[in-house]
C-alpha atoms as one frame of an Amber mdcrd trajectory, in Angstrom:
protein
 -14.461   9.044 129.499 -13.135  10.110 133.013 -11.520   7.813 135.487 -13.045
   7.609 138.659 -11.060   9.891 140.454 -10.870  12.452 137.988 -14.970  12.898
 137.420 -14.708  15.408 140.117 -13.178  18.947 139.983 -10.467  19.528 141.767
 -12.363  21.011 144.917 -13.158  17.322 145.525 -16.881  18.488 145.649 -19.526
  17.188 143.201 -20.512  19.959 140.440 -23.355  18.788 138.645 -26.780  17.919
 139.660 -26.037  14.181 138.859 -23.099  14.024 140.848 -24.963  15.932 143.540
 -27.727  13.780 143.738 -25.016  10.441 143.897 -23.488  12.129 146.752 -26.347
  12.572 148.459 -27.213   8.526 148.172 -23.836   8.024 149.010 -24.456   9.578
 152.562 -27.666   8.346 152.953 -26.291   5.035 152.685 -23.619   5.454 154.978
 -25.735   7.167 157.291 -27.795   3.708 157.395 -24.827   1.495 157.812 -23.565
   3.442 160.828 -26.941   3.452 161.990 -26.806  -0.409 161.910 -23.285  -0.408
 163.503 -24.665   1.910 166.082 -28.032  -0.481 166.518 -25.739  -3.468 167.289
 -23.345  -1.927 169.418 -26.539  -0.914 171.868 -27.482  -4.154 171.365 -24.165
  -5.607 173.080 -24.116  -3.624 175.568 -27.010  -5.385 177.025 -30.354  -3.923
 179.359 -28.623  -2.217 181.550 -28.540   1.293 180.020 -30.889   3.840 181.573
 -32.717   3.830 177.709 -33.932   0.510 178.445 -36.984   1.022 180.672 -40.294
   1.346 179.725 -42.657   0.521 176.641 -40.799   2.498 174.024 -37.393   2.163
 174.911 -36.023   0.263 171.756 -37.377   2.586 169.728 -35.906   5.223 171.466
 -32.586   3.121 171.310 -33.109   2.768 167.571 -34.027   6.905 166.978 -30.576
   7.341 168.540 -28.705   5.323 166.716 -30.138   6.610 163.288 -29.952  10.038
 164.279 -25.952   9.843 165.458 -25.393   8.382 162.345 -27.128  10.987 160.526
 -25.009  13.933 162.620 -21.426  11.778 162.212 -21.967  11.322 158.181 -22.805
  14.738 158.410 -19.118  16.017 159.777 -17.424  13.858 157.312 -18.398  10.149
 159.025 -15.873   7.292 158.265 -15.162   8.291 154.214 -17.413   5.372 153.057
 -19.541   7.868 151.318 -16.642   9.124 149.327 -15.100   5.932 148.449 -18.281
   4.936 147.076 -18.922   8.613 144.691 -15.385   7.653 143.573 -16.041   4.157
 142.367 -19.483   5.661 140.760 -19.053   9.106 139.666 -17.877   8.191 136.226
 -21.128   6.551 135.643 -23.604   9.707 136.162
């Protein structure tokens, strides 16, 4: 059985469709914990933003945050996606 760290080649890039498919829930999932991150922060920063007028504004506020996350997991985000495939690629 393969160690974490070694169940991926050496390109550091998942190979099989199992390990494909992990990665991709790895993302996801860091995708929605920056999204929360992101959610909060505009939440501290109070009513003063020019987002927070009218009827749909914290959804708006909310659309933003999910899609920032979705574009900073995309160019590589904080690594919490990889640290995760590492602790569960020897599983798939």
């Amino acid at each position: 059985m393969l160690g974490p760290l070694h169940a991926l080649p050496a390109t550091g890039k998942p190979s099989t469709p199992e390990q494909k498919k992990l990665m991709g829930a790895c993302k996801d999932f860091e995708s929605v914990m920056l999204g929360m991150v992101f959610k909060q922060m505009g939440a501290a920063n109070g009513k003063d933003d020019p987002l927070s007028k009218g009827a749909g504004a914290d959804t708006w506020r909310d659309m933003l945050a999910d899609e920032r996350a979705k574009e900073m997991t995309k160019s590589g985000g904080l690594g919490l996606a990889d640290g995760i495939y590492h602790q569960l690629a020897n599983r798939v």
